[in-house]
C-alpha atoms as an extended CHARMM CRD file, in Angstrom:
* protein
*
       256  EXT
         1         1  UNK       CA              0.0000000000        0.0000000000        0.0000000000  PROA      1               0.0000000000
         2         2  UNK       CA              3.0450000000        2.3140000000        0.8120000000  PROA      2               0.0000000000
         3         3  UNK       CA              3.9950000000        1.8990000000       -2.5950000000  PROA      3               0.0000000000
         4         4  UNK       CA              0.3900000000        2.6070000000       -4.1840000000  PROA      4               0.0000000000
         5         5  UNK       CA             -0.3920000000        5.8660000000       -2.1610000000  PROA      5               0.0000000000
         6         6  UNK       CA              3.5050000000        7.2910000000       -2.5550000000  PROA      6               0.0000000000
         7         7  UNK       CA              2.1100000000        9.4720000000       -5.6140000000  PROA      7               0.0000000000
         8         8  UNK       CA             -0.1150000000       11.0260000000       -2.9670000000  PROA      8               0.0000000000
         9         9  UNK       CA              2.4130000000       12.7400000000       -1.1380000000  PROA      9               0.0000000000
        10        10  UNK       CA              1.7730000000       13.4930000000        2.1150000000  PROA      10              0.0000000000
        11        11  UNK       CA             -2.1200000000       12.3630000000        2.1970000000  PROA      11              0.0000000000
        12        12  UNK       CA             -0.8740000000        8.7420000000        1.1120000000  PROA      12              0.0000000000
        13        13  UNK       CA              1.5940000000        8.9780000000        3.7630000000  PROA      13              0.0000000000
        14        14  UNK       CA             -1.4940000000        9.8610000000        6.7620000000  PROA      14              0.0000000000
        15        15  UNK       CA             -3.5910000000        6.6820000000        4.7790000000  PROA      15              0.0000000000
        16        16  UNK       CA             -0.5650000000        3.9710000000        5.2780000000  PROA      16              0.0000000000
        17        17  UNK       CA             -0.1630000000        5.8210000000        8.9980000000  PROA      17              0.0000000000
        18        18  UNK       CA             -3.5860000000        4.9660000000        9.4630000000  PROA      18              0.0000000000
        19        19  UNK       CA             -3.6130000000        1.1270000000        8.1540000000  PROA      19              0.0000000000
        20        20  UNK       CA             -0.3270000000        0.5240000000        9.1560000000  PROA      20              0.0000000000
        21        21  UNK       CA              1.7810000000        0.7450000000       12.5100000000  PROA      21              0.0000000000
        22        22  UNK       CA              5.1440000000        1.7790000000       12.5580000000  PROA      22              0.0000000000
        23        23  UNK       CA              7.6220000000        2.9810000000       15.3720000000  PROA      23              0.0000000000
        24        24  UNK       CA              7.4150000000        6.1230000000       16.4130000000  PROA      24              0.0000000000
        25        25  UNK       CA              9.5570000000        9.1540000000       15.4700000000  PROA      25              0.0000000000
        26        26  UNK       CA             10.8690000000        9.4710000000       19.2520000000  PROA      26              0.0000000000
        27        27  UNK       CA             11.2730000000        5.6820000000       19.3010000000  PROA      27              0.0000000000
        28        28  UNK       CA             10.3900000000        2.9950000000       21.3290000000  PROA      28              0.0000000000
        29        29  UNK       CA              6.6870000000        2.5080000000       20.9770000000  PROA      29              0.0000000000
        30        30  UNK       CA              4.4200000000        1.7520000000       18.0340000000  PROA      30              0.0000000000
        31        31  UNK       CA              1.8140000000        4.1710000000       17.1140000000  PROA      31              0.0000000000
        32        32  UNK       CA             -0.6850000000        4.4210000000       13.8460000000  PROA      32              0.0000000000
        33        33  UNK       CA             -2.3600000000        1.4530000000       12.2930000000  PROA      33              0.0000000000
        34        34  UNK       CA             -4.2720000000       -0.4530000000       14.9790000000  PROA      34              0.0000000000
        35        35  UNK       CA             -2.3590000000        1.4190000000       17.7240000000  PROA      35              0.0000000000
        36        36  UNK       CA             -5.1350000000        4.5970000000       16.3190000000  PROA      36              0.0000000000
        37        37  UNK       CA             -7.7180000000        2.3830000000       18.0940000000  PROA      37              0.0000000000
        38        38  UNK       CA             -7.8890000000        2.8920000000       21.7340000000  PROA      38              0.0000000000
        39        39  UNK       CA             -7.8540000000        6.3680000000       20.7360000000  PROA      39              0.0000000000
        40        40  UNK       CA            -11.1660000000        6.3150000000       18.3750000000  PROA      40              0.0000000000
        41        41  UNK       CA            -12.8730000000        4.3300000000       20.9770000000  PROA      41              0.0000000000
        42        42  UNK       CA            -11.3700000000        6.9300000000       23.7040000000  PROA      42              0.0000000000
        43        43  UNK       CA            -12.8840000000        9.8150000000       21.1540000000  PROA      43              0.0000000000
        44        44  UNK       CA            -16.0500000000        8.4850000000       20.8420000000  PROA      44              0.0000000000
        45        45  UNK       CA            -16.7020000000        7.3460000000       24.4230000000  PROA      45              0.0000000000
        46        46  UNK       CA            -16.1000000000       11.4310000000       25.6260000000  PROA      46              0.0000000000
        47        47  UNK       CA            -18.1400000000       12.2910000000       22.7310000000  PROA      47              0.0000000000
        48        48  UNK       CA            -21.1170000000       10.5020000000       23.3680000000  PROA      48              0.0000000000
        49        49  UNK       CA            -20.8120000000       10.6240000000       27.2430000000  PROA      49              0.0000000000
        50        50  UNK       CA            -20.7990000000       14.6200000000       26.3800000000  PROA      50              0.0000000000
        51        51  UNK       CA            -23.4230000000       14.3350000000       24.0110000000  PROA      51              0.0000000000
        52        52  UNK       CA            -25.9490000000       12.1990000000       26.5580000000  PROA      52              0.0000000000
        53        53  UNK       CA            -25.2190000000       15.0510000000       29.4260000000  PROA      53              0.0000000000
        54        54  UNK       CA            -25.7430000000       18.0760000000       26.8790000000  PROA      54              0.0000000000
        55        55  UNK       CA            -29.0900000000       16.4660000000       25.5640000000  PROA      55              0.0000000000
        56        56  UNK       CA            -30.6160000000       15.3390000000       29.3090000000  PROA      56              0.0000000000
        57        57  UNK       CA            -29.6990000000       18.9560000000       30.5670000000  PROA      57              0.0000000000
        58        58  UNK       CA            -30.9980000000       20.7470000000       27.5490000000  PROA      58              0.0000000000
        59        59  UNK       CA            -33.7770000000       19.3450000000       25.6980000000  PROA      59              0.0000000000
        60        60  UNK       CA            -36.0860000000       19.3470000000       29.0090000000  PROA      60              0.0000000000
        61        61  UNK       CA            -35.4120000000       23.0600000000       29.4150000000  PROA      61              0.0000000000
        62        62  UNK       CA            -36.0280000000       23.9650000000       25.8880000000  PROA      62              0.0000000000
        63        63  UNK       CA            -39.3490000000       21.9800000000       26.0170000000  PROA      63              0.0000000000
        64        64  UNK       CA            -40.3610000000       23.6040000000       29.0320000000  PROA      64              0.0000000000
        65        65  UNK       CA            -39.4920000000       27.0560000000       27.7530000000  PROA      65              0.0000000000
        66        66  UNK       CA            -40.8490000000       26.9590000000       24.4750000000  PROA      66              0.0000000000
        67        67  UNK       CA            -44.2510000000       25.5980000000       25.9740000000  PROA      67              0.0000000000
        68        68  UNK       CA            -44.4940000000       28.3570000000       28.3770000000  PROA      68              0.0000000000
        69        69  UNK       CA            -43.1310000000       30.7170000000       25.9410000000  PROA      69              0.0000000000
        70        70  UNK       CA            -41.1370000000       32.6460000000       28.4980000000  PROA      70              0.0000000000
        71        71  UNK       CA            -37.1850000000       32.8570000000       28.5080000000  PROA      71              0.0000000000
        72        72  UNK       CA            -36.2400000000       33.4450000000       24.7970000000  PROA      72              0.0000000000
        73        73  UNK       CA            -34.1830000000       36.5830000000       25.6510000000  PROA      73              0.0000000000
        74        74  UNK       CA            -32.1950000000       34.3970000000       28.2980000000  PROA      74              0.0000000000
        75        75  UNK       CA            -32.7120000000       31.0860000000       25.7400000000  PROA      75              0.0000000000
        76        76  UNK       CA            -30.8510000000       32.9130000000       22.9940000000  PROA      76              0.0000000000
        77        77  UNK       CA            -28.0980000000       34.8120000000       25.6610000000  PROA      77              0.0000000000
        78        78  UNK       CA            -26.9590000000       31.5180000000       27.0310000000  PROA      78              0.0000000000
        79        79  UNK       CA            -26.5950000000       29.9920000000       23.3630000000  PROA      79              0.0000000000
        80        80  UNK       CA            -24.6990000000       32.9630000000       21.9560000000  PROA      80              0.0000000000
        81        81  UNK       CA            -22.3540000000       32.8640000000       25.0980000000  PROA      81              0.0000000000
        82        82  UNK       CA            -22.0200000000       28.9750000000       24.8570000000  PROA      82              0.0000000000
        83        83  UNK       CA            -21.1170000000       29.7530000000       21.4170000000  PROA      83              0.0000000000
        84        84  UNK       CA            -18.8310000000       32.6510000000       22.1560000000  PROA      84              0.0000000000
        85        85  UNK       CA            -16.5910000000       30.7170000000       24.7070000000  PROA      85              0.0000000000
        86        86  UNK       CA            -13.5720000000       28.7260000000       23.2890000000  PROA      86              0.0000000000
        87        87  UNK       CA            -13.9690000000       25.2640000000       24.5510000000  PROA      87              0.0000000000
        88        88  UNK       CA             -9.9200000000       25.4250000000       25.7280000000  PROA      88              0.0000000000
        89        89  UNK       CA            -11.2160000000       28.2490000000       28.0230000000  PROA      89              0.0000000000
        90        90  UNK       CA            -13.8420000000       26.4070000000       29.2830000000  PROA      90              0.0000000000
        91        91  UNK       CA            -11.2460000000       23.1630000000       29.6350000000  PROA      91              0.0000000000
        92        92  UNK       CA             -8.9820000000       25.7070000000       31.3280000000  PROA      92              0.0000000000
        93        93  UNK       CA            -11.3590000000       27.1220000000       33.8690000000  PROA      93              0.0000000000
        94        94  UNK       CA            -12.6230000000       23.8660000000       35.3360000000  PROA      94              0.0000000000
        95        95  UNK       CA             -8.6230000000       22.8080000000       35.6040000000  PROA      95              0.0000000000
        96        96  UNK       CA             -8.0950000000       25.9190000000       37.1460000000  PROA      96              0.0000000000
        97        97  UNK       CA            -10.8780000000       26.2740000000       39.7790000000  PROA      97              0.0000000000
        98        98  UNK       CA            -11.4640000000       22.3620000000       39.7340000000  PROA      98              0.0000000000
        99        99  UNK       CA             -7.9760000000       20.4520000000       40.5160000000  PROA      99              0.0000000000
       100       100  UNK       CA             -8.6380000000       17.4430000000       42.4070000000  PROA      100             0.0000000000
       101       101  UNK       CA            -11.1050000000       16.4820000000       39.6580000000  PROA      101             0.0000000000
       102       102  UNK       CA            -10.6530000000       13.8280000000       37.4280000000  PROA      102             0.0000000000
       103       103  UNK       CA             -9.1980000000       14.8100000000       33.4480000000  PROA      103             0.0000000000
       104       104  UNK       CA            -12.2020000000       12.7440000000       32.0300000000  PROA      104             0.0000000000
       105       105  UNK       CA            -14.7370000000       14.8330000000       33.6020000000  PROA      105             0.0000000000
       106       106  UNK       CA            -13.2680000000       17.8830000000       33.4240000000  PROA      106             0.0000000000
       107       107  UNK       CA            -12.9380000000       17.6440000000       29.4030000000  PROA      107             0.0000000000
       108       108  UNK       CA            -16.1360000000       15.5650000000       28.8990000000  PROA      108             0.0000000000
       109       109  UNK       CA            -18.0580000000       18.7910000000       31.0340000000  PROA      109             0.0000000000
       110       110  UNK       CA            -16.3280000000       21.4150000000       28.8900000000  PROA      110             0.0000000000
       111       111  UNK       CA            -17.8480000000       19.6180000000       25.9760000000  PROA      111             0.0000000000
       112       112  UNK       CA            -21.4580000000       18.8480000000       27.1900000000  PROA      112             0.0000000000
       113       113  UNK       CA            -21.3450000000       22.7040000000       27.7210000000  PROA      113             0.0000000000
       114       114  UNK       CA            -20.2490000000       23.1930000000       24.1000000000  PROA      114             0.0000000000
       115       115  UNK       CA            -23.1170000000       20.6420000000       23.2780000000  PROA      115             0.0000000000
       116       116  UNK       CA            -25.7680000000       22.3560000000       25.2370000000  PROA      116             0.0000000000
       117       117  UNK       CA            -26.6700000000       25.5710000000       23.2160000000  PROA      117             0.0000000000
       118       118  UNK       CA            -27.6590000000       24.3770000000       19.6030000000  PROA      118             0.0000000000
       119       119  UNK       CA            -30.0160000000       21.6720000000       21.3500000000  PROA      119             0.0000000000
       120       120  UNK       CA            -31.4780000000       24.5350000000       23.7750000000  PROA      120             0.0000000000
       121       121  UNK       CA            -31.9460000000       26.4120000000       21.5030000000  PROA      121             0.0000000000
       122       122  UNK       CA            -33.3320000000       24.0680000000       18.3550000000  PROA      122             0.0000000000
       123       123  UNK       CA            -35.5730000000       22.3270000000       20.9480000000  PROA      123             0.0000000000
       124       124  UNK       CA            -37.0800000000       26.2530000000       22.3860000000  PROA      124             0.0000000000
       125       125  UNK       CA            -37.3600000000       27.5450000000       18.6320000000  PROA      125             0.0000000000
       126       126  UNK       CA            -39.0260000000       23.8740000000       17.1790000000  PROA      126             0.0000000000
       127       127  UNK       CA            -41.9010000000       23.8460000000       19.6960000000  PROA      127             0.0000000000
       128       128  UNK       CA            -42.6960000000       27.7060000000       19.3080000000  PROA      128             0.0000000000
       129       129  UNK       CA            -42.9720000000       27.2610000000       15.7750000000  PROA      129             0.0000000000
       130       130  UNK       CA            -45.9400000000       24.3440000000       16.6440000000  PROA      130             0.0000000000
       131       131  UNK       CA            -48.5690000000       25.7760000000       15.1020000000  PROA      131             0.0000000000
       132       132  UNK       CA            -51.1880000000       27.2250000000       17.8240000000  PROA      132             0.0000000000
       133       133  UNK       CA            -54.3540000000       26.5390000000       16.4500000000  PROA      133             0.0000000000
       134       134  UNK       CA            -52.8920000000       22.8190000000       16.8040000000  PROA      134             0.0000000000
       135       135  UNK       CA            -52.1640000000       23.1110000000       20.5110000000  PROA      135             0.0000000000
       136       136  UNK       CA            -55.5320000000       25.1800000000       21.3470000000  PROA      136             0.0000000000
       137       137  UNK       CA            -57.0960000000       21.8930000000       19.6510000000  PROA      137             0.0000000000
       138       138  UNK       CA            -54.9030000000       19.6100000000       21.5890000000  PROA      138             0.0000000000
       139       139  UNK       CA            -55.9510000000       21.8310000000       25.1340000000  PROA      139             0.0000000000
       140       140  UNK       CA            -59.4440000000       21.8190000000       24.0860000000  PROA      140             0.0000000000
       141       141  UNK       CA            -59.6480000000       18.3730000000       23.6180000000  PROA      141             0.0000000000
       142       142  UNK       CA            -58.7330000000       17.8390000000       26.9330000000  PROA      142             0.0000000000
       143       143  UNK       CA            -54.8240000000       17.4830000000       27.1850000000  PROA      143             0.0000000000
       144       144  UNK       CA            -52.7720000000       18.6720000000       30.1740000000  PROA      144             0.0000000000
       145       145  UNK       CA            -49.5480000000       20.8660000000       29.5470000000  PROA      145             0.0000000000
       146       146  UNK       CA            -47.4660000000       17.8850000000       29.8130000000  PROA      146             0.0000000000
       147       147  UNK       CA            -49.4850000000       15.8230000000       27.3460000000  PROA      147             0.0000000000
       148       148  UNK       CA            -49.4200000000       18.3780000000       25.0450000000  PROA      148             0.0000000000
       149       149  UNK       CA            -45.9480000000       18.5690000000       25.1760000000  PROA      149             0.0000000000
       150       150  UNK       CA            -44.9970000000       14.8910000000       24.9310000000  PROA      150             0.0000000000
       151       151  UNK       CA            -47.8250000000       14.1620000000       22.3040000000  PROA      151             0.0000000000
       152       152  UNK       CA            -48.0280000000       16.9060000000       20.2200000000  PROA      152             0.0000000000
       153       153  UNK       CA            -45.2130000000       20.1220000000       20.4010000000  PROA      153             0.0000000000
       154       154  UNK       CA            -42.2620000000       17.0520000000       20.8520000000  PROA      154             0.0000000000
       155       155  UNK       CA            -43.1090000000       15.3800000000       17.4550000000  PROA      155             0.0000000000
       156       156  UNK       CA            -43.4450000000       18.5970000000       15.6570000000  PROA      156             0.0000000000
       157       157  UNK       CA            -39.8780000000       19.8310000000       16.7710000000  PROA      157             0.0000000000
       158       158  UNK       CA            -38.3540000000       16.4260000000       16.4680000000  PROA      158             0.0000000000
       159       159  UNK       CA            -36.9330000000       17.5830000000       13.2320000000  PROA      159             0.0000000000
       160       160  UNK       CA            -35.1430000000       20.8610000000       13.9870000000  PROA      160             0.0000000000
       161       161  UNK       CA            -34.3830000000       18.9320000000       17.9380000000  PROA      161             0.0000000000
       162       162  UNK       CA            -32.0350000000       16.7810000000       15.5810000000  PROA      162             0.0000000000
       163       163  UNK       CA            -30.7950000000       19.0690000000       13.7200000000  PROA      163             0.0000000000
       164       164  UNK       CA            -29.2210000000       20.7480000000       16.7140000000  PROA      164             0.0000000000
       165       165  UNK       CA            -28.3070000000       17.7600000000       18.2570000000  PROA      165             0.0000000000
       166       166  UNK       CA            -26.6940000000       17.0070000000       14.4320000000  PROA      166             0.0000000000
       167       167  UNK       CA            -24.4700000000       20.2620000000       14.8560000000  PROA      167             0.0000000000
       168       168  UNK       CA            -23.2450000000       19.6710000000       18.4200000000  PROA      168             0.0000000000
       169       169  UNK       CA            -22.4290000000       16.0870000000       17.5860000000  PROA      169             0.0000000000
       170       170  UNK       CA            -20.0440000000       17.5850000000       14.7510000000  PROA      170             0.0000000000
       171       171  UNK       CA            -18.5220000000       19.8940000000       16.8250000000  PROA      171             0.0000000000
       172       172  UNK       CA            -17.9060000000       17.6280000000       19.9410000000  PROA      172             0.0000000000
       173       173  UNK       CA            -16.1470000000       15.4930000000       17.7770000000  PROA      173             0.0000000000
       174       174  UNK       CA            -13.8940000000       17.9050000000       16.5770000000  PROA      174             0.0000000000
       175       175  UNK       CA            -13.0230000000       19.5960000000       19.3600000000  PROA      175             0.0000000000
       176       176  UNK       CA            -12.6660000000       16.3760000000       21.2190000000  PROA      176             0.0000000000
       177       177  UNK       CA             -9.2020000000       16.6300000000       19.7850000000  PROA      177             0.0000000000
       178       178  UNK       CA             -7.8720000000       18.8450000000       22.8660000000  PROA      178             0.0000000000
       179       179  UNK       CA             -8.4730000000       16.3610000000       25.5280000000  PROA      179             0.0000000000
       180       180  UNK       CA             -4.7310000000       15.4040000000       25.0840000000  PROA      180             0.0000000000
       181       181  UNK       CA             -3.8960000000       18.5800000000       26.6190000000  PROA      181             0.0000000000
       182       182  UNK       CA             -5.3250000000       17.9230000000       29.8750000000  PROA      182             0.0000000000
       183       183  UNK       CA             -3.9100000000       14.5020000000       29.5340000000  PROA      183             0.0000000000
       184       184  UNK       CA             -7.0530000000       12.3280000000       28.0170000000  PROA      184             0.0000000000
       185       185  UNK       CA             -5.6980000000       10.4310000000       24.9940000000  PROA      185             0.0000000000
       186       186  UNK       CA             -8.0940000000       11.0650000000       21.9740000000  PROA      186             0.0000000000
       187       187  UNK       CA             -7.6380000000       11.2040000000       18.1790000000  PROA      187             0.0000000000
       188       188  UNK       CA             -6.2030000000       14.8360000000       18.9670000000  PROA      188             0.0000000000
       189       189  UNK       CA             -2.7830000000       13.1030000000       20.3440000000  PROA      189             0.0000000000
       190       190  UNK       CA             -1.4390000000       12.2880000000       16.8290000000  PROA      190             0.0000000000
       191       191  UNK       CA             -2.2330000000       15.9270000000       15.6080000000  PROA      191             0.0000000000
       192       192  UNK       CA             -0.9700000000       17.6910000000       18.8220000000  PROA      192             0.0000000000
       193       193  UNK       CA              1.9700000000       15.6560000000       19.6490000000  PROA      193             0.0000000000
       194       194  UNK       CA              3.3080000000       16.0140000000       16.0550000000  PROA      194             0.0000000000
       195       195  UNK       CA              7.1620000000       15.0510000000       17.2610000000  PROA      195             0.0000000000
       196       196  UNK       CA              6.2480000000       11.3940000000       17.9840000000  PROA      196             0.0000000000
       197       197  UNK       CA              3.6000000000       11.1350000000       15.3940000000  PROA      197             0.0000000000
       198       198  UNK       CA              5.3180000000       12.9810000000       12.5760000000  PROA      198             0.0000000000
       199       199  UNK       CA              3.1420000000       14.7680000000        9.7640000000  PROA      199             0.0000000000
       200       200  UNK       CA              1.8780000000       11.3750000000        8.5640000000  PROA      200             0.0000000000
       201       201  UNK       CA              0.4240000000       11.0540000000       11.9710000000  PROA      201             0.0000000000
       202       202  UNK       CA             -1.1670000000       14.4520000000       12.5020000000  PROA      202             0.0000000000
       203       203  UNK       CA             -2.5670000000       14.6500000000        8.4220000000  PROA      203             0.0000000000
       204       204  UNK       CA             -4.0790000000       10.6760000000        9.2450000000  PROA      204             0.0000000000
       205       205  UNK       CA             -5.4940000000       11.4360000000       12.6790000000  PROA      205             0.0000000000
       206       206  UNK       CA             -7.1440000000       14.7370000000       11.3610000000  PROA      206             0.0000000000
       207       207  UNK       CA             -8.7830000000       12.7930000000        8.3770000000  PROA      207             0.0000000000
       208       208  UNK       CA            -10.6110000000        9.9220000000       10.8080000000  PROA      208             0.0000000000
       209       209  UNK       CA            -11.5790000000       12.8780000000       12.7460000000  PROA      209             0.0000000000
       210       210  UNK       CA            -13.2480000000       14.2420000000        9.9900000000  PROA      210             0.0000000000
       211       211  UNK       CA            -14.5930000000       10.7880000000        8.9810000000  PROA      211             0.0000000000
       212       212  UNK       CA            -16.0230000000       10.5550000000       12.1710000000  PROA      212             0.0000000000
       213       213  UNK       CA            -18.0310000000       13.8660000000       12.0310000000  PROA      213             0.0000000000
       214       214  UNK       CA            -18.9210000000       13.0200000000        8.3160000000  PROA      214             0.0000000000
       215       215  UNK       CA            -20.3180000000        9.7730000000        9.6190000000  PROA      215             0.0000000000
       216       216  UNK       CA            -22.3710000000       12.1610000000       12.3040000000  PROA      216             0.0000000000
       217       217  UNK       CA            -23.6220000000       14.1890000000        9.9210000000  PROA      217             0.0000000000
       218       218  UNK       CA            -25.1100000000       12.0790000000        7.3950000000  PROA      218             0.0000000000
       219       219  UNK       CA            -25.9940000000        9.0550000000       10.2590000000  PROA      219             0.0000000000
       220       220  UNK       CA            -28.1220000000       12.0990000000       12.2360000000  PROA      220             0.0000000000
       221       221  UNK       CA            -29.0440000000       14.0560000000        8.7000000000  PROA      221             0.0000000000
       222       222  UNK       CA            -30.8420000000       10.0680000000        8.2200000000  PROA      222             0.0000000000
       223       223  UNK       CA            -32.2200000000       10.1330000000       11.3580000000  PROA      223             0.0000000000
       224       224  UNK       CA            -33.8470000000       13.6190000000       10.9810000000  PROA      224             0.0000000000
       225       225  UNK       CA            -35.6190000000       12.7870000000        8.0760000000  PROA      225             0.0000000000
       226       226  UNK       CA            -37.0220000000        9.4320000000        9.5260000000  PROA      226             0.0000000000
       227       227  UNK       CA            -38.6690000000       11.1640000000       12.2220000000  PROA      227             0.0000000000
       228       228  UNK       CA            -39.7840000000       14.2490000000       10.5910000000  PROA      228             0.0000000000
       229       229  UNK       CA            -43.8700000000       13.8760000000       10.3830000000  PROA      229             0.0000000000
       230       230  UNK       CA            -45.1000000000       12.7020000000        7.0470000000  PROA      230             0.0000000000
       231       231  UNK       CA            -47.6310000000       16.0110000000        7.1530000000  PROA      231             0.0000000000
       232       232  UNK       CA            -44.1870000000       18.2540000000        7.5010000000  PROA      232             0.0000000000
       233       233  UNK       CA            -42.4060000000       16.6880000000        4.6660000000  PROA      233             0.0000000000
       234       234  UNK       CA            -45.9340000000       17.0410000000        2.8530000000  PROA      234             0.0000000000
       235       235  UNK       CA            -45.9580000000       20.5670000000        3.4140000000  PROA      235             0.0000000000
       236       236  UNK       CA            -43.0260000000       21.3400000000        2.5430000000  PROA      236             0.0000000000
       237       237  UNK       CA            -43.0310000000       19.4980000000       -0.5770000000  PROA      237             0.0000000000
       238       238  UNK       CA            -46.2330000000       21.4680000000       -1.6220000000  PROA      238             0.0000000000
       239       239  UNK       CA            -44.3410000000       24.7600000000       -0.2150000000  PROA      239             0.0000000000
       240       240  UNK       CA            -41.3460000000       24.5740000000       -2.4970000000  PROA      240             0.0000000000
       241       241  UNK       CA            -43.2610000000       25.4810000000       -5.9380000000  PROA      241             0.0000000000
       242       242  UNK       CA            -45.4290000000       27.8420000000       -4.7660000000  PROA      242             0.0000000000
       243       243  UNK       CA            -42.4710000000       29.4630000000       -3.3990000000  PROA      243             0.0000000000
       244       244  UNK       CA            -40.8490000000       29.5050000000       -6.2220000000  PROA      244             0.0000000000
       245       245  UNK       CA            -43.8720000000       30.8840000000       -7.9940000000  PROA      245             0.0000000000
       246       246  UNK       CA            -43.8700000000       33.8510000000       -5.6570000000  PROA      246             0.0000000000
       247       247  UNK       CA            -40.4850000000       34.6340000000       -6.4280000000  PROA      247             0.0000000000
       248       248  UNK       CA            -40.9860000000       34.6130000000      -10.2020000000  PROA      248             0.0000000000
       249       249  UNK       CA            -43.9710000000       36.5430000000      -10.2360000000  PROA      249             0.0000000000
       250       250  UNK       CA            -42.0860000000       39.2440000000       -8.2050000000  PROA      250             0.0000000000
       251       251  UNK       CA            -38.8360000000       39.2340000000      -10.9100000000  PROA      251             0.0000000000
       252       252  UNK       CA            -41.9810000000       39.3240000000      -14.0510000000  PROA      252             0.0000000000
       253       253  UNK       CA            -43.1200000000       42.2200000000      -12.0930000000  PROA      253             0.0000000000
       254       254  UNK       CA            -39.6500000000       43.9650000000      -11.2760000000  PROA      254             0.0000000000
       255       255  UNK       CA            -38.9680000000       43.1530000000      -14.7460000000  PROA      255             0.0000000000
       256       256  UNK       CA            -38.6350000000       46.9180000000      -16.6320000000  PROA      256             0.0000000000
C-alpha cells in the first residue's frame, strides 16, 4: 500500500499511517495502524458521554421554555455565550478552579457545555414554531400541559431537535481533539503531539476525525428525516413550488 499511495504525497503517507503501525519518530513505541484504536474508541466514548449530558440537561429546558413561551431573551443569551466561549477556556477554567477532579470529567463537562446551546436552543425555537391553532385543539380536547408537550409540540420539533443535536455532535467530535492537553488520549494526540507522530500522523489522525463527524452528519441528517412527520415533509413538498412561484412573479413584475 506504501507503494500505491507514494504518488499522494503526504495524504498517502497519513492513509498507510492509518492502516499501518510503525515505530514512532521518538522511538520505542508503536503508534498508527491499529495502535489509532484505543484512541477512536477513547474519542467516541467522551463524545457521546458529552453528548448524553448536553441532551438530558438541555432538551427538558427547551421543552419547558418553548411551551411556556417565556425565557427566549435568556434562551438565545446563554446559546450565543455557549457559542462565544472557546472550549480550551472552558477546559482551562474547570482545571483551574477544579484540581482534584478527574481529566475525564473535566474535558467531557467542557464539551457537554459546548453541546448544550444548539439543542437549547433548536428544541425552544421547534416547539414555538408548533402551530397554535394545533395546541388550542390539543388543550381543548382535553390534554394537560405535559401531554401536550410529549404528544403533540415534541413530534413537531423532532426535526429541527435533531438538527441541533446534528451540529453539536459535529462539533464535539472535533473539538474532542484537545483532551490530550489535559492529559485524556483522543484522536487529537497524533495531531498535537506532532514530534512522535510525525506529519503522517497528525494529516491521518485529522482525516478519521473528519470521517467521524462526516459519519455524524449524514448518520443524524438520516435520522432527521425518519422522524420528521409525514404532514411536515408534505408541506413542505407542496411549499417549495409555490415558493418559487412567488419569487418569479415578483422578478416578471420587477422586470422593466
Amino acid at each position: 500500500m506504501s507503494t500505491t499511495l507514494a504518488f499522494l504525497g503526504d495524504f498517502g503517507k497519513a492513509f498507510d499511517y492509518i492502516f499501518h503501525a510503525r515505530e514512532s519518530q521518538a522511538g520505542g513505541a508503536k503508534v498508527g495502524g491499529s495502535e489509532l484504536w484505543p484512541l477512536i474508541w477513547t474519542h467516541l466514548k467522551l463524545t457521546g458521554l458529552a453528548m448524553a449530558i448536553a441532551i438530558v440537561i438541555s432538551l427538558p429546558v427547551g421543552l419547558a421554555l418553548g411551551h411556556s413561551g417565556r425565557g427566549a431573551f435568556a434562551t438565545i443569551s446563554v446559546s450565543n455565550v455557549g457559542r462565544a466561549v472557546p472550549s480550551i477556556a472552558l477546559i482551562a477554567f474547570f482545571v483551574a478552579f477544579f484540581p482534584t477532579a478527574p481529566e475525564w470529567w473535566t474535558v467531557t463537562v467542557a464539551l457537554a457545555l459546548l453541546a448544550i446551546p444548539p439543542i437549547l436552543t433548536n428544541a425552544y425555537v421547534g416547539v414555538r414554531q408548533v402551530d397554535r391553532d394545533t395546541v388550542d385543539a390539543a388543550r381543548g380536547m382535553g390534554m394537560s400541559g405535559g401531554q401536550i408537550v410529549r404528544s403533540v409540540e415534541l413530534p413537531l420539533a423532532l426535526p429541527l431537535i435533531f438538527g441541533g443535536i446534528k451540529t453539536s455532535t459535529v462539533n464535539v467530535i472535533a473539538t474532542a481533539t484537545i483532551a490530550p492537553l489535559v492529559g485524556v488520549l483522543t484522536l487529537g494526540d497524533p495531531i498535537i503531539s506532532g514530534s512522535v507522530h510525525g506529519r503522517a500522523g497528525q494529516i491521518g489522525a485529522s482525516l478519521v476525525v473528519a470521517f467521524l463527524a462526516v459519519v455524524a452528519e449524514l448518520g443524524l441528517s438520516a435520522v432527521q428525516r425518519a422522524v420528521t412527520p409525514t404532514g411536515v415533509k408534505l408541506e413542505k413538498g407542496a411549499g417549495a413550488p409555490a415558493s418559487r412561484l412567488r419569487t418569479l412573479k415578483r422578478r416578471i413584475q420587477t422586470a422593466p
